[in-house]
C-alpha positions in Angstrom: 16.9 -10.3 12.7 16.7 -10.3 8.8 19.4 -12.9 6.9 20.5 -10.5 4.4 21.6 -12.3 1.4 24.0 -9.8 -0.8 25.7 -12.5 -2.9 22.6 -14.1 -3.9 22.2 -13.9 -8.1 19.4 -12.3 -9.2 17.6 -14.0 -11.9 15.9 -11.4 -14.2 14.0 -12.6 -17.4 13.0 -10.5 -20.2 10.6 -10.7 -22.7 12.2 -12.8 -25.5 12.4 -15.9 -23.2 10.8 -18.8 -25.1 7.7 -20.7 -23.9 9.6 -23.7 -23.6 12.5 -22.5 -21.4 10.2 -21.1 -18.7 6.4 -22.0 -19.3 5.1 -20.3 -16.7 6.4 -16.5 -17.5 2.6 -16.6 -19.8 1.0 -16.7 -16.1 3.9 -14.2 -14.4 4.1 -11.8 -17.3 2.7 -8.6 -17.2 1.1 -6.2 -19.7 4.0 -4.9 -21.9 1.9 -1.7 -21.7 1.5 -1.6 -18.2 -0.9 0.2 -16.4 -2.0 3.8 -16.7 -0.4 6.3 -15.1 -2.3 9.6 -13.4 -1.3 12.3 -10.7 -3.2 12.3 -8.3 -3.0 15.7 -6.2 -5.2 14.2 -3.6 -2.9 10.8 -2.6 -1.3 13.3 -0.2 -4.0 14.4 1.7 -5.6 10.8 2.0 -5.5 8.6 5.1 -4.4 4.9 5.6 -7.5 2.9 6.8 -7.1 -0.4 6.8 -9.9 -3.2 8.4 -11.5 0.0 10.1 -8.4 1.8 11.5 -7.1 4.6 10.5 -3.2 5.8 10.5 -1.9 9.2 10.5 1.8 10.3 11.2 0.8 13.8 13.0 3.3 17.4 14.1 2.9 18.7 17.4 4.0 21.5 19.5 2.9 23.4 22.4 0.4 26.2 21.1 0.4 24.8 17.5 3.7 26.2 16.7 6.4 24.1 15.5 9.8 25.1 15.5 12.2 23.9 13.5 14.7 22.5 15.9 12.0 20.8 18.0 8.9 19.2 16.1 7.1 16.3 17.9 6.2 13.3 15.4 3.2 11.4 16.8 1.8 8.1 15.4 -1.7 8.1 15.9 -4.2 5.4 15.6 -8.2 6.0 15.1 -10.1 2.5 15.8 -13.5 1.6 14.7 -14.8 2.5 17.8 -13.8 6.1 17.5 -11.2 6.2 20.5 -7.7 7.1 19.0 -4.5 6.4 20.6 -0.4 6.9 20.3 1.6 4.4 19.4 4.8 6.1 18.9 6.5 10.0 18.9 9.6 11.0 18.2 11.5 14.8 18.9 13.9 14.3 16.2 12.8 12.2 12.9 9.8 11.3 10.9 8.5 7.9 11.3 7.2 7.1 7.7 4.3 4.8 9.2 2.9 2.3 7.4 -0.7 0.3 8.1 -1.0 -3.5 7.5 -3.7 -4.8 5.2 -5.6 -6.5 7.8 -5.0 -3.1 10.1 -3.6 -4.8 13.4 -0.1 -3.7 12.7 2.0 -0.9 12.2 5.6 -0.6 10.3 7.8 2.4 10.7 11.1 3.7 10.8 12.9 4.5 14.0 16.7 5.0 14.5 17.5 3.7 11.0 15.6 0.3 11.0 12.3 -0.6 10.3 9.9 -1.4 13.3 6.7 -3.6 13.3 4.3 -3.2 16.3 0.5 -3.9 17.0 -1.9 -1.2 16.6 -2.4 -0.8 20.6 1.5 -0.2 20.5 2.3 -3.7 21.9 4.9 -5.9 20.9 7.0 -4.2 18.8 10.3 -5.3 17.1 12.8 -4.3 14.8 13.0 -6.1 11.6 15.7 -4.9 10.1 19.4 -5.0 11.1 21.5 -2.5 9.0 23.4 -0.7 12.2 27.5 -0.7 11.8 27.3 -1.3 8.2 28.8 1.3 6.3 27.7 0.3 3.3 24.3 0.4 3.4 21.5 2.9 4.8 17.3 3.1 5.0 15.8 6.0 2.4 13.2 7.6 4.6 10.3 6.9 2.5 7.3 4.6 3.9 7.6 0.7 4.1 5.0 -1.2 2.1 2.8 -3.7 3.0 2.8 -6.5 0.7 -0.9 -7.3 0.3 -0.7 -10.6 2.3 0.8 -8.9 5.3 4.1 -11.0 4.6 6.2 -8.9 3.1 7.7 -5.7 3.3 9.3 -3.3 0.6 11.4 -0.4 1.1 13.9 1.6 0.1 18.0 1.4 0.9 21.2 3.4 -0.5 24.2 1.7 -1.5 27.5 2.8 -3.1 26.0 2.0 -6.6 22.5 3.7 -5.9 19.2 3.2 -4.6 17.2 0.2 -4.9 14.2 -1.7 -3.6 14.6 -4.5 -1.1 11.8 -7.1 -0.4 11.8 -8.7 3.3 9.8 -11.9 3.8 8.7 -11.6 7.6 8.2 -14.9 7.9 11.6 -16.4 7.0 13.6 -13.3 7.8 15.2 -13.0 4.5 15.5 -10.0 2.1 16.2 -9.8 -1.5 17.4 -6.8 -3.2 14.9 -5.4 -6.4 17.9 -4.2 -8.7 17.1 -1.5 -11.5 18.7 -0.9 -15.5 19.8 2.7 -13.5 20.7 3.7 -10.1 18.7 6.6 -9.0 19.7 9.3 -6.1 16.4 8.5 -4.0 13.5 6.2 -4.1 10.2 7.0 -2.2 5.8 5.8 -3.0 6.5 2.4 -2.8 3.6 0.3 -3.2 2.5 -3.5 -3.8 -0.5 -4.4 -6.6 -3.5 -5.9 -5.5 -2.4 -9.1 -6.4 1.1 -9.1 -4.3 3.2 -9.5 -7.8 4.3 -6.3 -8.7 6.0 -3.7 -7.1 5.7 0.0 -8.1 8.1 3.0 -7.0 9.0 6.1 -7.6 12.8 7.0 -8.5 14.3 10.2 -8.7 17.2 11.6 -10.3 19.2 14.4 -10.2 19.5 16.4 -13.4 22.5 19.6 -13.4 22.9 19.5 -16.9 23.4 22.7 -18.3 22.8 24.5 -14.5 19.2 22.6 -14.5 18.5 22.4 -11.0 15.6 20.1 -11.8 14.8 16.4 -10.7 12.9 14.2 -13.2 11.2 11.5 -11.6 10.2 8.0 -13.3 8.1 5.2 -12.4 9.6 1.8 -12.2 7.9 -2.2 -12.1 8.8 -5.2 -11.1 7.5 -8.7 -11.3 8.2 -10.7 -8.5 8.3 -14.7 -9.6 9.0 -16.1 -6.3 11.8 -15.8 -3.3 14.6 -15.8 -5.8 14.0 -14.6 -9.2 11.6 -11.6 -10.5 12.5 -9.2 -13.9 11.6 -5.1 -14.4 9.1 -4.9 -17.4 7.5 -1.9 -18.0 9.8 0.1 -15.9 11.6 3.6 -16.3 8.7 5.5 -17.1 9.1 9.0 -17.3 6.2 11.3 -15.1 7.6 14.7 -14.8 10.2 17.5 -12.8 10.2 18.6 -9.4 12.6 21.1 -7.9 16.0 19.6 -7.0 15.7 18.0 -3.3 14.6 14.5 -2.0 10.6 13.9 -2.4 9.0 11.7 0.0 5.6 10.7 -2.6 2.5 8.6 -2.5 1.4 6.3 -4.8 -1.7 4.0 -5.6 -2.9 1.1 -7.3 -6.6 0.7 -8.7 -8.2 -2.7 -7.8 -8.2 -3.6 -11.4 -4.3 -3.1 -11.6 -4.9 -0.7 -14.9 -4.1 2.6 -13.5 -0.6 3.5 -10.8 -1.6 7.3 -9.2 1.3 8.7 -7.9 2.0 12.1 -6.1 4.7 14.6 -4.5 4.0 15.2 -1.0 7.0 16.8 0.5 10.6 16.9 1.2 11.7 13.8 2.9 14.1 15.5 5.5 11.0 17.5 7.2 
């Protein structure tokens, strides 16, 4: 199981650091502009493919109805060859599935920890170990799969908020992405091309003045290496939604110059 490491210090580095005290943020930095962002109404709709396969997470019911108390989520896989299989269901909670890069494996969420398992639904393992700690819980929003397949990203709640925590799969050990502001849910977690930056989505809850709104903002950050990484061109501001926790897609372009982002539904259904 995952070393969790919650006394570790964080190292963030901002902009003003001189040249000479860290040489190598000119290589790390990123575009104080950042990239451009754009809704894309059609993230939603789209499905993983990955080396081939594709991944959907599926509702279903005798008769095609679905009621409330008793929806079947199915994990199902479509290989190159055309056959498509089950690798998981579940009569009580989304899975939030997530395809790897190379498309041989499959991370979701499944009584409150992350899983990993082949695409044929062999070996699978849990690779996360949060049960009996009060403290901390998984957001139900989709792992991310670094773009190296050595990673994974997601999303946990704490007593001071929600944040983004990065777990090497590898070593075991996770590091927690901590924001300027602690927002009620995260969700549309997603790694750029080049496995440096991490994008998200944060939400916060607004009842100022009876507003029953959300606004929603898109944060960065730079990951350095397994200790130290700083949030530039974070806290971006991309709209309102109706009060309520959004699960959301979001996408990089190749060239790392455009972050699409959409709301897809409410997390709880």
């Amino acid at each position: 199981m995952p070393d969790r490491d919650p006394g570790r210090r964080h190292v963030r580095l901002v902009a003003f650091v001189a040249p000479t005290v860290l040489p190598a943020l000119a290589v790390v930095a990123c575009n104080v502009e950042g990239p451009k962002q754009v809704k894309d109404t059609d993230l939603c709709s789209k499905p993983q493919i990955s080396a081939g396969r594709q991944i959907t997470e599926a509702i279903s019911a005798p008769d095609g109805y679905v009621p409330v108390d008793s929806k079947q989520y199915l994990i199902v896989v479509k290989n190159p060859d055309g056959l498509e299989g089950r690798i998981e269901e579940s009569s009580s909670a989304r899975l939030f599935v997530s395809l790897s890069p190379n498309g041989e494996q499959v991370a979701f969420i499944k009584d409150s920890e992350i899983h990993i398992t082949k695409t044929d639904g062999t070996e699978e393992r849990q690779v996360t170990n949060l049960a009996g700690n009060t403290d901390v819980a998984l957001r139900l929003t989709r792992p991310a799969w670094s773009p190296d397949g050595n990673s994974i990203a997601y999303a946990l709640k704490k007593r001071s908020g929600s944040f983004v925590s990065v777990l090497n799969l590898q070593t075991g050990h996770s590091r927690d992405l901590t924001g300027y502001s602690s927002p009620e849910d995260i969700s549309g977690i997603s790694w750029a091309p080049d496995g440096k930056i991490v994008g998200y989505v944060a939400q916060f809850h607004s009842d100022i003045n009876g507003d029953r709104n959300s606004y929603l903002k898109l944060y960065f950050f730079k990951l350095i290496n397994d200790s130290n990484y700083y949030s530039d061109f974070g806290g971006r501001d991309i709209g309102f939604a109706p009060q309520g926790f959004y699960d959301t897609r979001t996408h990089w372009s190749p060239d790392m110059k455009t972050f699409s982002w959409d709301i897809c539904q409410n997390a709880s259904q």
